[in-house]
Structures are given as C-alpha cells and as structure tokens.
LOMARKOL-302075 format. One line per field, with one value per residue (C-alpha): residue number from 1; x negated, y, z negated. Coordinates in nm, 2 decimals. Each point is the difference from the previous one (the first is absolute). Example, Ala and Ser with C-alpha at 12.3 -4.5 7.8 and 13.67 -1.06 7.14 Angstrom:
BEGIN
n = [1;2]
px = [-1.23;-0.14]
py = [-0.45;0.34]
pz = [-0.78;0.07]
This chain:
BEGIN
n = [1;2;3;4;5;6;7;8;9;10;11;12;13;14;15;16;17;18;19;20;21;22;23;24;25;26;27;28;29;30;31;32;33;34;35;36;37;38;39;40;41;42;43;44;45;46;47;48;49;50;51;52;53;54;55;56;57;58;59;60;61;62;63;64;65;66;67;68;69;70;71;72;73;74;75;76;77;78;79;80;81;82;83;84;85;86;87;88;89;90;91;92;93;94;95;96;97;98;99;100;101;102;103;104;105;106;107;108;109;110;111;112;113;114;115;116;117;118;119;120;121;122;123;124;125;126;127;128;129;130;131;132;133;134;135;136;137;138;139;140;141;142;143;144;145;146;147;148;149;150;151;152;153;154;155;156;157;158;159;160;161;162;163;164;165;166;167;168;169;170;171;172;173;174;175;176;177;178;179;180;181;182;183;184;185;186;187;188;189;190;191;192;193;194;195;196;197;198;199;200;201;202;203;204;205;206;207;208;209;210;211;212;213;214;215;216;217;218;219;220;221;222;223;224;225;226;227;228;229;230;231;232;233;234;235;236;237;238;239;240;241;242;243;244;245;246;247;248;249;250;251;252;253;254;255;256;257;258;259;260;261;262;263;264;265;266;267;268;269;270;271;272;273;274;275;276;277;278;279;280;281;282;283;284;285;286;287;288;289;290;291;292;293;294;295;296;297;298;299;300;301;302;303;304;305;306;307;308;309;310;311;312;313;314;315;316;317;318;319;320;321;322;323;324;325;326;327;328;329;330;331;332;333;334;335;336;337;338;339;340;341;342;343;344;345;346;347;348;349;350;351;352;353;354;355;356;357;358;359;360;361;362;363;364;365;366;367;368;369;370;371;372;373;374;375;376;377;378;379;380;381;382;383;384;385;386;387;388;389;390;391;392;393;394;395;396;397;398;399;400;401;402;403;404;405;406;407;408;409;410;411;412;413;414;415;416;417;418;419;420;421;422;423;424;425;426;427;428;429;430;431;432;433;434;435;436;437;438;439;440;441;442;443;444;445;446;447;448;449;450;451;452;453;454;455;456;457;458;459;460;461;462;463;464;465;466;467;468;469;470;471;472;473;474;475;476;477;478;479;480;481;482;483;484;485;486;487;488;489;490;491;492;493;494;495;496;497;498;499;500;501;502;503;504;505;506;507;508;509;510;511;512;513;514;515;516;517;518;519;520;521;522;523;524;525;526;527;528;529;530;531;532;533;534;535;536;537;538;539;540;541;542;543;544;545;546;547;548;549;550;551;552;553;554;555;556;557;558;559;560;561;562;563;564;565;566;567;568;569;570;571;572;573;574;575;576;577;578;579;580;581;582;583;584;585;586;587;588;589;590;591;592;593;594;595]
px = [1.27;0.12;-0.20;-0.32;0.07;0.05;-0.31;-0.21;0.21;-0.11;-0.37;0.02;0.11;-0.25;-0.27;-0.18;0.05;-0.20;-0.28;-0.03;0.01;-0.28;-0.28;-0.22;-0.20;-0.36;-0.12;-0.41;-0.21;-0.08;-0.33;-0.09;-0.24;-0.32;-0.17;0.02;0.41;0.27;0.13;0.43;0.23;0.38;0.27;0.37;0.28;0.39;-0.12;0.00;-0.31;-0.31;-0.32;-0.33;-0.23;-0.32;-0.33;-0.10;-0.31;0.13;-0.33;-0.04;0.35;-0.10;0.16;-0.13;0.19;0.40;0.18;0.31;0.19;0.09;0.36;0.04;0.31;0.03;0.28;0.07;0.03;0.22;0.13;-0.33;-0.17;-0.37;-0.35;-0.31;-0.33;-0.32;-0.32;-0.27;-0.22;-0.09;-0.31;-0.18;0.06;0.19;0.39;0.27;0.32;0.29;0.22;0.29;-0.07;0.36;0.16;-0.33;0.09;-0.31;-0.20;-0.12;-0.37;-0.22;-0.37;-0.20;-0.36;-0.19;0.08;0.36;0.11;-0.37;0.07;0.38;-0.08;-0.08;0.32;0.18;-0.18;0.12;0.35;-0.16;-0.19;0.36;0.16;-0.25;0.23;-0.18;-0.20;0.10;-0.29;0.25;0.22;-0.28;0.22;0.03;0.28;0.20;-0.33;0.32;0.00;0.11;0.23;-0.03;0.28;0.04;-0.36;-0.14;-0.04;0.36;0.18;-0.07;-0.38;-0.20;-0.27;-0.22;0.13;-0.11;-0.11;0.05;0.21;0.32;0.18;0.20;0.20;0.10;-0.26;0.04;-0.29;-0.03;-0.26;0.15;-0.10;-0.31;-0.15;0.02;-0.08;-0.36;-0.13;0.12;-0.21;-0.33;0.03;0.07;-0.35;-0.16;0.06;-0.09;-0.26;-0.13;0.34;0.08;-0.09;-0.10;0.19;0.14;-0.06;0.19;0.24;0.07;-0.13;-0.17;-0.33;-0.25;-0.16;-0.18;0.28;0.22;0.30;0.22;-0.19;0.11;0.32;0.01;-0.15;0.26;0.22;-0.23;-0.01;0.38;-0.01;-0.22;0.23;0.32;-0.23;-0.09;-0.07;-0.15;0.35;0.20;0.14;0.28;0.13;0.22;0.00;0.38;0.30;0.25;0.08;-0.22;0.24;0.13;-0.06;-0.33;-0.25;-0.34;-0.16;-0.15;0.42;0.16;0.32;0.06;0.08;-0.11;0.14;-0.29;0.15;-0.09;-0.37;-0.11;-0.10;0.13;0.04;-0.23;0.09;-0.22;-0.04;0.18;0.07;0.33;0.32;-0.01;0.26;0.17;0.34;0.19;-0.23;-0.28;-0.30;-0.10;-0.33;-0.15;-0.41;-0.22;-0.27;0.11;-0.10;-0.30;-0.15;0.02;-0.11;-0.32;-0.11;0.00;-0.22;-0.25;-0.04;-0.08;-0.26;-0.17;0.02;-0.11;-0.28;-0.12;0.08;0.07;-0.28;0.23;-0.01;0.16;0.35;-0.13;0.01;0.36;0.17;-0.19;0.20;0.28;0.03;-0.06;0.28;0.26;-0.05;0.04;0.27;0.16;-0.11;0.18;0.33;0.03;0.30;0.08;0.12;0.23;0.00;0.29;0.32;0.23;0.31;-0.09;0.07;-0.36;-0.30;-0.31;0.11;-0.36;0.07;-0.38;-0.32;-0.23;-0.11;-0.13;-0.15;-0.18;-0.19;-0.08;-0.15;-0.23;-0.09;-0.13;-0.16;-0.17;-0.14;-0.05;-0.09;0.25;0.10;0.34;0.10;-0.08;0.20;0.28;-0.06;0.10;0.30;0.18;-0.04;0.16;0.24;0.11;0.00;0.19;0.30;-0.15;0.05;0.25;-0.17;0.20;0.32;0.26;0.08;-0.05;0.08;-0.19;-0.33;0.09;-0.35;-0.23;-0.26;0.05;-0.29;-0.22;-0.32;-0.13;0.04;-0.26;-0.22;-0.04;-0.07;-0.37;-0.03;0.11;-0.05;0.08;0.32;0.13;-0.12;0.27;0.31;-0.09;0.03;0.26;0.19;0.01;0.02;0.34;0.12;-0.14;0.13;0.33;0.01;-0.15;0.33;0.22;-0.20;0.15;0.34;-0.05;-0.11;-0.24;-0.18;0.01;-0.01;0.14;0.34;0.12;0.08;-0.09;-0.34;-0.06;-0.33;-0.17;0.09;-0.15;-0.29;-0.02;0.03;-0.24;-0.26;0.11;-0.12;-0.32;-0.10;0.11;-0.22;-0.29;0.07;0.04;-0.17;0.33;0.09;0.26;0.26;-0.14;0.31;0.24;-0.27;0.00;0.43;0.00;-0.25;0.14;0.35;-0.11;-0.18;0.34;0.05;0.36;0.32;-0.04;-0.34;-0.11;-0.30;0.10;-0.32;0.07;-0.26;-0.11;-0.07;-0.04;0.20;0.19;0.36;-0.03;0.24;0.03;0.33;-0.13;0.17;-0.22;0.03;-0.29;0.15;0.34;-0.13;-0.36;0.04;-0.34;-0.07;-0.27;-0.16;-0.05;0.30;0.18;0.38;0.21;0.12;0.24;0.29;0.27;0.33;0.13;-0.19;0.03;0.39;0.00;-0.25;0.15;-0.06;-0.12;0.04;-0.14;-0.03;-0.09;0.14;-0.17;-0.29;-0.07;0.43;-0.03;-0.21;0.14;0.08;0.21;-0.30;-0.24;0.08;-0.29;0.09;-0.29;0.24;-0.03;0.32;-0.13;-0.16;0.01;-0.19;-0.23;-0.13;-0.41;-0.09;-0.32;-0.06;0.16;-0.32;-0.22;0.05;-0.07;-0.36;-0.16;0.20;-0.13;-0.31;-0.06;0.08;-0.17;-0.36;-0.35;0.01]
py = [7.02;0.19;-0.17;0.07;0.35;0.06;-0.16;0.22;0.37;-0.20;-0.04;0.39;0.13;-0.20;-0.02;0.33;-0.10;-0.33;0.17;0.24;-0.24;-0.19;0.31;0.01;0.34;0.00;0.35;0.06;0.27;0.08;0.16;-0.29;-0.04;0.04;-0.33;0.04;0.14;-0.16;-0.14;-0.08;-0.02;0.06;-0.23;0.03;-0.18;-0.05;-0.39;-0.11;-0.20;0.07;-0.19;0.01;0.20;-0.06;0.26;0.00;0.17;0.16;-0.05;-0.41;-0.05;-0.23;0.00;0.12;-0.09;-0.12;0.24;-0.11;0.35;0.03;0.18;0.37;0.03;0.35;0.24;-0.13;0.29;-0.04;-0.37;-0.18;-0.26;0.11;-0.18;0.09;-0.17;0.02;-0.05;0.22;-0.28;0.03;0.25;-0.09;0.27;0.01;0.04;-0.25;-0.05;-0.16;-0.28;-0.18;-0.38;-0.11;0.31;0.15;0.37;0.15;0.32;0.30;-0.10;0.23;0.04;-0.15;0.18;0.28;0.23;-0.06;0.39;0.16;0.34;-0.04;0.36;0.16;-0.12;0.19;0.29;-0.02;0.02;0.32;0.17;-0.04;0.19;0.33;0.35;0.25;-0.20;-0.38;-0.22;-0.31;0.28;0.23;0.27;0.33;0.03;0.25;0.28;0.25;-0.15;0.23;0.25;0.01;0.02;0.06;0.13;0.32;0.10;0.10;-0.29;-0.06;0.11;-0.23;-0.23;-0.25;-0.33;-0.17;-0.38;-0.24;-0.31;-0.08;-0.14;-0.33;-0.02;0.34;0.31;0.17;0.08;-0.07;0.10;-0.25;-0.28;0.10;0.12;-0.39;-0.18;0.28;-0.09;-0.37;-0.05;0.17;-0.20;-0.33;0.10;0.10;-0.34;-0.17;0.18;-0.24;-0.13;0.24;0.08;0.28;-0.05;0.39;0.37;0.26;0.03;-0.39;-0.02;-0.40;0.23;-0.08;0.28;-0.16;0.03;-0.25;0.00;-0.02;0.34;0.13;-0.07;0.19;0.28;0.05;-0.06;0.28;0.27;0.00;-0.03;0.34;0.14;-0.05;0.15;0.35;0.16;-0.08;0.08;-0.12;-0.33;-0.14;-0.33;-0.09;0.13;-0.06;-0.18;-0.20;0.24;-0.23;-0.31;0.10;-0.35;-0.16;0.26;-0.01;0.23;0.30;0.02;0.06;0.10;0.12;0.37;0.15;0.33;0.11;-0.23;-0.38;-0.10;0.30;0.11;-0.27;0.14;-0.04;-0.02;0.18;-0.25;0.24;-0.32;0.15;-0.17;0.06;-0.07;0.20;-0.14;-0.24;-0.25;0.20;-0.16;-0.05;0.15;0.07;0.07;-0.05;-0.25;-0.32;0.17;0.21;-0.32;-0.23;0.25;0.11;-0.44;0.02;0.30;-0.09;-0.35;0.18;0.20;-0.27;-0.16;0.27;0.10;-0.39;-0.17;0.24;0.22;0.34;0.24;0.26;-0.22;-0.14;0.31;0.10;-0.27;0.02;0.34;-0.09;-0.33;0.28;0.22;-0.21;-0.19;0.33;0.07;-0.31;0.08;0.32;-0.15;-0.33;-0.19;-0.15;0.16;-0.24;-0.03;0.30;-0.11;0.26;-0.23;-0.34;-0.16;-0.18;0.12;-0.11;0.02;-0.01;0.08;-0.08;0.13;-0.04;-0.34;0.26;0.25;-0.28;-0.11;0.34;0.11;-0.36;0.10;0.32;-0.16;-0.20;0.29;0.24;-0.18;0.28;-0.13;0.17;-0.24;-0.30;0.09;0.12;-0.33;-0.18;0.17;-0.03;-0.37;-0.02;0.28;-0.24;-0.32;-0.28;0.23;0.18;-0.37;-0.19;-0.33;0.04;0.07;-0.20;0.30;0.36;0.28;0.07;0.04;0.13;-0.16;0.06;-0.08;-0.37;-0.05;0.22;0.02;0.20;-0.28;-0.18;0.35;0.03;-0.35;0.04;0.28;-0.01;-0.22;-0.39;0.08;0.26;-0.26;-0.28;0.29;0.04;-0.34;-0.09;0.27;-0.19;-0.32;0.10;0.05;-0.31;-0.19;0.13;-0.04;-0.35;-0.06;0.17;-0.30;-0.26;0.05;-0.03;-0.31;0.24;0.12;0.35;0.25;0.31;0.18;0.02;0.35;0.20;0.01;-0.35;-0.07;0.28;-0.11;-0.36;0.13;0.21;-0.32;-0.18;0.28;0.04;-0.33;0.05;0.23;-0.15;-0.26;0.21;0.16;-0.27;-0.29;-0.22;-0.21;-0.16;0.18;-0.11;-0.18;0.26;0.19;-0.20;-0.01;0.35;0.00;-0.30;0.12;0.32;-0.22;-0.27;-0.19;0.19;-0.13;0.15;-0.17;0.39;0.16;0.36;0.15;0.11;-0.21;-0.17;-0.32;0.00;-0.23;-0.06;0.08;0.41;0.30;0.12;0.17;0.29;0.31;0.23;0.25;-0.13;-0.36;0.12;0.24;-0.11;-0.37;0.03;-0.26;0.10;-0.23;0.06;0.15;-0.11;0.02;0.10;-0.41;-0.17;0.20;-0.13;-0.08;0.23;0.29;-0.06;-0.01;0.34;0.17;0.24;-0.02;-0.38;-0.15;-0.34;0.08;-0.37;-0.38;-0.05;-0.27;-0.08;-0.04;-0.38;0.09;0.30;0.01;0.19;0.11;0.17;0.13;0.08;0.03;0.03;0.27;0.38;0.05;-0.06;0.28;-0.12;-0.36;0.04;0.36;0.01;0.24;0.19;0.00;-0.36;-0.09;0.22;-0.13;-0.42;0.14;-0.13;-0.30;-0.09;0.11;-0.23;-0.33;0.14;-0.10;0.10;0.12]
pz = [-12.61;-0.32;-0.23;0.23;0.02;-0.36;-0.03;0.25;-0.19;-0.37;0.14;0.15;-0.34;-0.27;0.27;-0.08;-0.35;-0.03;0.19;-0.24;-0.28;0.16;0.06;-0.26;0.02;-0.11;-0.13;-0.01;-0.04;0.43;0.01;-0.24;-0.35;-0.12;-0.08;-0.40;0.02;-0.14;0.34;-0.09;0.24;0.00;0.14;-0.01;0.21;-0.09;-0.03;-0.36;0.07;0.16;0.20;-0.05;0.19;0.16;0.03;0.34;0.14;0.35;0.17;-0.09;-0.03;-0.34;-0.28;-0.32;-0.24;-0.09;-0.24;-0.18;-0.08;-0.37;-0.03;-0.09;-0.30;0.05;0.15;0.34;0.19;0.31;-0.17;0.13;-0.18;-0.06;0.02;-0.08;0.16;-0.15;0.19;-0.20;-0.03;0.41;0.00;0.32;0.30;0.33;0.09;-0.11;0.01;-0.18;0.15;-0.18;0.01;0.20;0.15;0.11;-0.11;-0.01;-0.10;0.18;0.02;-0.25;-0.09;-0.33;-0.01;-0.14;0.29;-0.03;-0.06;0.14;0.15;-0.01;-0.22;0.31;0.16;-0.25;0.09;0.35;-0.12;-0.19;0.31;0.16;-0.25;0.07;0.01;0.20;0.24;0.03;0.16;0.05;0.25;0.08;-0.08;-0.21;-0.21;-0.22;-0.01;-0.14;-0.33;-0.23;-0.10;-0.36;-0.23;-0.37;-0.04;-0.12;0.38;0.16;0.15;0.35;-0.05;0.23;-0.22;0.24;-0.10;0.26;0.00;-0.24;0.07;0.06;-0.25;0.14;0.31;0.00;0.02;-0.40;-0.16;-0.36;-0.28;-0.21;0.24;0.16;-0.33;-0.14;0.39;-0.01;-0.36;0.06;0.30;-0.19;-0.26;0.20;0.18;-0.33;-0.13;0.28;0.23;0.20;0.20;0.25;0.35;0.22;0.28;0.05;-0.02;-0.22;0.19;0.08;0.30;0.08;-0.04;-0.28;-0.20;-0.28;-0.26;-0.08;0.14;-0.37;-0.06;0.33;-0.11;-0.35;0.19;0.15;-0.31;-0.18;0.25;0.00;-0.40;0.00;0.22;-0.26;-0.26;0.20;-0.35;-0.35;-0.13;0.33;0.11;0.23;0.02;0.29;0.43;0.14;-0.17;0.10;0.32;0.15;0.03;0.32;0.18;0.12;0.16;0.13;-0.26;0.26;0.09;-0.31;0.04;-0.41;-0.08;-0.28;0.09;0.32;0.25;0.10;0.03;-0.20;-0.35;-0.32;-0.36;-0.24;-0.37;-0.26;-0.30;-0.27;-0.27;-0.01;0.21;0.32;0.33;0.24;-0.02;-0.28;-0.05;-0.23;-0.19;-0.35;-0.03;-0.29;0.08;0.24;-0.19;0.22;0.33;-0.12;-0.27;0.32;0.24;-0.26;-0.04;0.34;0.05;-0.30;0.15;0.36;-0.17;-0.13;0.33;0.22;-0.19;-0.05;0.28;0.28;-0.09;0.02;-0.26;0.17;0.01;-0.30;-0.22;0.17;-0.13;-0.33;-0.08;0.20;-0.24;-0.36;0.11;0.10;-0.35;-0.15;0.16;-0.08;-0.39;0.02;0.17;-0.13;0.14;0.31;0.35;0.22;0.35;0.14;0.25;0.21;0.05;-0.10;-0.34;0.03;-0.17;-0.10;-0.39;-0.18;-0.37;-0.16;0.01;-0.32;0.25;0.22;-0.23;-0.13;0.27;0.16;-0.40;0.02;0.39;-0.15;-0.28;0.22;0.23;-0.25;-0.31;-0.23;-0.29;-0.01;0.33;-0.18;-0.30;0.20;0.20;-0.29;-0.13;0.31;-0.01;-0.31;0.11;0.34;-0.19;0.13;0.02;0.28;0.22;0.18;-0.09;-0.32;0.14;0.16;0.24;0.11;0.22;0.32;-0.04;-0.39;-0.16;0.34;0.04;-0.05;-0.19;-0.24;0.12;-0.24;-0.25;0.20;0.05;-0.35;-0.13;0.09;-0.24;-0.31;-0.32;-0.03;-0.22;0.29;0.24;-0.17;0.03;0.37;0.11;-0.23;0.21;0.28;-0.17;-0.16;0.39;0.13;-0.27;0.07;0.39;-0.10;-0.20;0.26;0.25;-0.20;0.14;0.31;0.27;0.16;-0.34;0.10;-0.31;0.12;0.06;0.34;0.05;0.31;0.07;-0.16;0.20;-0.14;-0.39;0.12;0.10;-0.29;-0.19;0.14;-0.05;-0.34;-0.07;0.21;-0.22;-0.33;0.10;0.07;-0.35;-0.20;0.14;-0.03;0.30;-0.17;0.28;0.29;0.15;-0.07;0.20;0.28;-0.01;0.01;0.26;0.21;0.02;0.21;0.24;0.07;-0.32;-0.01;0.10;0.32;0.11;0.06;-0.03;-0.13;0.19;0.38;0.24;-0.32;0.05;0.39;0.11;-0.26;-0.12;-0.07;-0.01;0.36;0.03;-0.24;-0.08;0.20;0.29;0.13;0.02;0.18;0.19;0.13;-0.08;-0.22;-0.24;-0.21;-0.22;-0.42;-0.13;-0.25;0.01;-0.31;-0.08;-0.12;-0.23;-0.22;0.19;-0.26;0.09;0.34;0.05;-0.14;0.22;0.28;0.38;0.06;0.27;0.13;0.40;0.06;-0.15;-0.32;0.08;-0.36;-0.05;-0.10;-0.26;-0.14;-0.35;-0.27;-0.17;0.23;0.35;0.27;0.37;0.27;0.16;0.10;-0.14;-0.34;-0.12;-0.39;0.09;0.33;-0.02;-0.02;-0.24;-0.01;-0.36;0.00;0.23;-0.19;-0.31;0.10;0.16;-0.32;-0.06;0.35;-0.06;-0.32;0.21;0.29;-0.12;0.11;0.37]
C-alpha cells in the first residue's frame, strides 16, 4: 500500500513535467504567404529530437508533402531545442496546415495565394478611425471639443487655441505632434506608392458612407486638419494636448475624469512647441529646436498638396497645405533641433533626439511640388547630415522613442531625384541597417533583427519597410527571407503563436486583452491595431505599475529573453498604438496586392 502510494505522489509530481517535455509547439506565420514567399516554419519542444511534419491541405485533408525539420544551433531561448521547416517549394493556393507525423501536433490552418494580405490595410485603418479625438465614428461620440489651453507660447498661458481633433495617441487620450505628424505623411505616402489598393467604404468623418474618396485619404484628412491646427501661424506651432494627468484609470473618452486646472471633462493644456525644455514638474525635456515636428509635419503637407490638387481635384485645400508645408520647413530651418514629447509627473517621455531624417524628407516633398532648387540641395545635405547615425538599425539599444520615426523616409523620397552616385549613398543607408539587423537575426531561433525595447512592433515593421524600399531602390532581392521573418513573426511565428495585430487573423490567435478603456469598459474589440510587442525581460522588470490581472496563457512558453503577455495589465507589451498602426499601413499595403 506504501509502495503504491509513493507511486501515485512520484506520478503527481513528474507528471506535468513529461507532458511538457513531449509538446512540441509549431510557430507559422497565421494569416499565411504569398505564393513566391519564403514559407519557414519554427518548431521548438524540450525533446532533444524531433518528427517530421506533413503539409496538409485543410479542405482535401491530403498531404502535400513530408518535411524532415533541419535543427536550429542558435541561442535557445527559454532552454528549448529549435527546428526549422522549410516548405517554400509549395506555390499552388489554398489553406494548409502543419501536422507532426506521430504525436499529431498540428498548425493553426493558414492561407497560400495572391490574396493572402488583400485589404488587411484597411483593417488597420479601422483601428485608425477608432482612434478619432473629437468625433469618434466607432462610439458615435464627441470628445474633448476644450482642447487647449496653451502654455509656454507667445500668447499668455491659459489662452484658449482650437486644438480640437486629431487622434488619440494609444490607450490613453494624449495628443501628440510627434506621433501624428509621422502616422499623416506615412499614410500619404503608403497611398502615393500604391494608388490603386484602397477602398471607399466611408465618409470624412468615418461613417460606413461612401463619398468618392478613398477611405486612407479620409483618414489623413483628418490627420492634416488637426496638423493645421498645431501650426495656427507661419511662425507658430504646438506639439502635444494633455500629459500624463490623463492616467487616471480607464475612461470612456466623452468622461474624462483628468484635470488640468478647469475641473474634470473640461479644457486640456496645450504646449506651444518652444524647442526649448519644457515640463511642469521634475521630469523636464531636452529640447533643442523644433525641425523634427515642423520637417515631418511640412513632408506631410507637401505630399497632401500634390495629392489634392492631382487626385482629389481641390486646389483650395491643395494650395493650404502648399504654404502650410513652406513655413513649417522654415521654421524648422530657423530652429533646427528636436522637441520631445512633455510629462507633468511621470518619468516617461517620448525622448526623440533627431531630426535632419525629417528635414530631409519635408525639403524633397517640396522639391517635388515646387521644383526649387534650394529644396533639393538642402534635401541632400540632410541625408548626409542623418547618416546611419540618425538609426537604431545600427544600434544595439536606445531610449524611448530616441531615433523616431523608425525609419527615414526621406531616404526613400529622395532616391528618385538625384544623380546615380547620390542614388548608391541612399540605399547604402539602409543597406548598412539591414545588414546589421540581418546580423543581429543570426542569433536568434526566430531570425528576428531588432532590439526588443518597448514598442518593438513598430521597429519590425519599420524593418520590414526598410527593406521594401531598399528593394525598390536598388533592385536587390537578395533579402527576401529576412523580409518575410520580420514579416512572419508579427503574424504568429513568435514564441507565443500571436499575431501582434488585434482581430488580425480572424480566427486566429490575436491580442484581445488590450490595454484600452474601450476594452475594460465597453468590452469593444476593434480590429487593426497593433500592440506595442514583445520587450526584453530586462526592460520589463524595471517598468513601474504592471500588473498581470489574469494567469499568464503564454506561461509555458515564456522566456528569459523577451516577455509579451495578452493582458490589460501590461501596458509596456499589449497596448495598440496609433502611430504603431499607422506606421505598418504600407507594409500591409505592399503584400496586399491589386484590389
């Protein structure tokens, strides 16, 4: 009787740990490839040894073909042993899935075909349309019509300025130049490059009402009326409505309960861009200029004036943001420097120290409407002026949001005008980064090139339309499966078998638990935005006020790498971002296709 029950407490105890050394987790890309991809998957287990796997078509149930994994000698995060299967050679169309050979594990069932990632770009301007300050079409609400009381500006302080509209910037309701500057001129240029791929499915102001425009204009509309807004005067510019005063809990935006000095619910402070340090209490800025804000804010009001006047047949709107776009690049000549994002209690900034990236790109905008001279030369010296320096791809780490935007788009801007020799410098720019994300890759069993700091998604999509570009500069392909790693792991090839975009796939494995009032509160899941991803365990450790509210789902495959927790407590891993979301819409767009 003794021997039998130390049996059945010896089976209790080692139990749980031979079923975990049998699972063998199978990570794929969820909303699947395009037929031409490089189509890898990753496998890890705590088993030494692994099966093969069979490709199944999920319709006939046949087989396709047997893989036998080839083993991944690389840092085993979490102590698993790592796989990788190969099946790149399997072009023809329809969804499959992957199924080891004895244990029958298998794979979420994902999508080979041309149409693979058509109108997912729209999704992501869902997320986008939900994200509207002043009247929000996913609520049907009007919000926050008090913004702002202006501070630090040649008016007194508390002088009201209309700063109305916009977007809110993440989970909470701040409203930043610094962000909505980059997500406007992003999305013009993602439907510059690509025309043809978006619908007309809503009005101006969201509603599911077409009007003849397509809806990604809609959407910098409302970017650019907010944008002329922050720039009330040739010589004037602010750059951020309400600080950290907002984090008083979740709140359904029309009920905010911050103070800013006029009561709840009622008018939010509005800071003048000065490009000098700025704060209310101990935690001040480092400003230095303005040129970040007013370069980014000028490339996206020369590209609307091209578009407007081509496209949309306006030259009244057209011609507004043709001299809104000259003086805010003069005003970022005469303050060059950079202007950070301002806190009132709160160690946590948005700590942007460059902007020749931006001055760049708005001086090629304008060379491009204008034809002037002076803005292609200028073009060019602050290309050589932001260098590689200017980039995280060449660093190992940086602050928050230090070298924002994640990728110079003016690099790309330019390219098109300028000599062969100038061409070379430009794409060797980005070369230089992908080259050493590429290295960064080799490290790791999921090949993924950048640091994880907070807000990791948005450097990976940065990536991946780094080399987009490269590769419409250059001609060179030679990257495409580091591409389609990047791309993969944001879709479920992770440790987590996640994609990092809410309601992205459907029916897939996606963040729902997302650091949003309008999750808490309203139970809303709205599809399209992307959460901040994974961060270093490091990093995260140090980071104040987490806290998981629910049992981590993703616990037996943690690591002591990289965290990410599909929790509302975690603000630093599963908060959607607006210019997170903003900034994939041409990444998207690119796989989308031809609608």
């Amino acid at each position: 009787m003794i021997a039998t029950k130390l049996l059945f407490l010896l089976h209790l105890v080692f139990a749980p740990l031979q079923e975990k050394d049998q699972e063998l987790y199978i990570r794929i890309n969820q909303l699947g490839y395009l037929p031409e991809d490089t189509k890898v998957a990753v496998l890890f287990s705590h088993q030494a040894k692994v099966e093969t796997l069979s490709l199944v078509n999920a319709e006939s149930e046949k087989e396709i073909i047997k893989i036998k994994p080839s083993k991944v000698n690389k840092d085993n995060w979490g102590g698993f042993h790592y796989w990788e299967a190969d099946f790149s050679k399997v072009k023809s169309e329809g969804d499959f899935y992957l199924i080891s050979n004895k244990s029958k594990h298998r794979s979420p069932v994902f999508r080979i075909g041309e149409n693979t990632y058509q109108n997912h770009q729209e999704t992501l301007l869902e997320f986008m349309r939900q994200q509207r300050c002043g009247y929000n079409p996913t609520l049907d609400m009007v919000c926050h019509q008090k913004d702002g009381r202006s501070f630090f500006g040649p008016m007194p302080d508390s002088t009201f300025v209309d700063l109305s509209g916009g977007w809110h910037d993440a989970g909470d309701q701040l409203k930043y130049l610094i962000t909505s500057s980059y997500a406007t001129a992003h999305i013009l240029m993602a439907y510059e490059m690509y025309p043809d791929r978006f619908e007309d499915k809503v009005n101006a102001l969201g509603q599911p009402i077409p009007n003849g425009i397509p809806d990604i204009l809609d959407e910098a509309k409302w970017g650019l009326d907010w944008l002329h807004k922050m720039h009330p005067a040739p010589d004037q510019l602010f750059h951020q409505v309400a600080d950290d005063r907002d984090h008083r809990g979740f709140k359904i935006p029309n009920q905010d309960n911050s103070d800013y000095g006029w009561g709840e619910n009622s008018y939010r402070v509005g800071y003048f861009a000065t490009g000098k340090p700025q704060g209310l209490m101990s935690y001040q800025s480092e400003a230095t200029g303005v040129a970040n804000l007013a370069g980014r804010s000028a490339a996206a009001m020369a590209l609307a004036a091209r578009i407007w006047e081509k496209d949309l047949d306006d030259p009244i709107f057209a011609a507004k943001c043709r001299e809104a776009a000259k003086s805010l690049y003069a005003l970022g000549r005469a303050k060059e420097g950079y202007q950070q994002g301002n806190s009132y209690g709160a160690p946590y900034r948005y700590n942007e120290e460059t902007w020749a990236d931006d001055m760049e790109w708005a001086a090629a905008e304008l060379f491009k409407l204008t034809g002037q001279n002076d803005y292609l030369d200028q073009a060019k010296e602050y290309a050589l002026k932001s260098n590689t320096e200017d980039s995280w791809t060449v660093r190992d780490s940086a602050a928050h949001y230090q070298l924002y935007p994640f990728i110079n788009l003016g690099h790309y801007s330019l390219h098109s005008l300028v000599d062969e020799d100038f061409k070379k410098t430009l794409e060797g720019y980005y070369l230089d980064g992908i080259k050493y994300t590429l290295a960064r890759a080799e490290s790791n069993p999921f090949h993924i090139g950048i640091p994880f700091i907070w807000c990791s998604n948005n450097l990976l999509t940065s990536l991946v339309t780094q080399v987009i570009l490269y590769e419409k500069m250059s001609g060179d392909k030679s990257f495409e499966p580091f591409l389609t790693s990047q791309r993969d792991w944001l879709f479920g090839k992770n440790p987590w078998g996640t994609s990092m975009f809410t309601g992205i796939p459907d029916g897939g494995e996606y963040p729902v638990e997302v650091h949003t009032s309008l999750f808490v509160l309203l139970g809303l899941e709205v599809p399209g935005g992307l959460v901040d991803g994974p961060i270093s365990k490091h990093i995260y450790d140090n980071l104040i006020g987490l806290t998981l509210l629910n049992p981590d789902k993703f616990e037996k495959v943690q690591n002591e790498k990289v965290v990410y927790h599909d929790d509302v407590g975690d603000y630093s891993t599963n908060e959607p971002t607006m210019d997170g979301t903003a900034g994939a819409i041409l990444m998207m767009t690119h796989f989308s296709g031809e609608r």
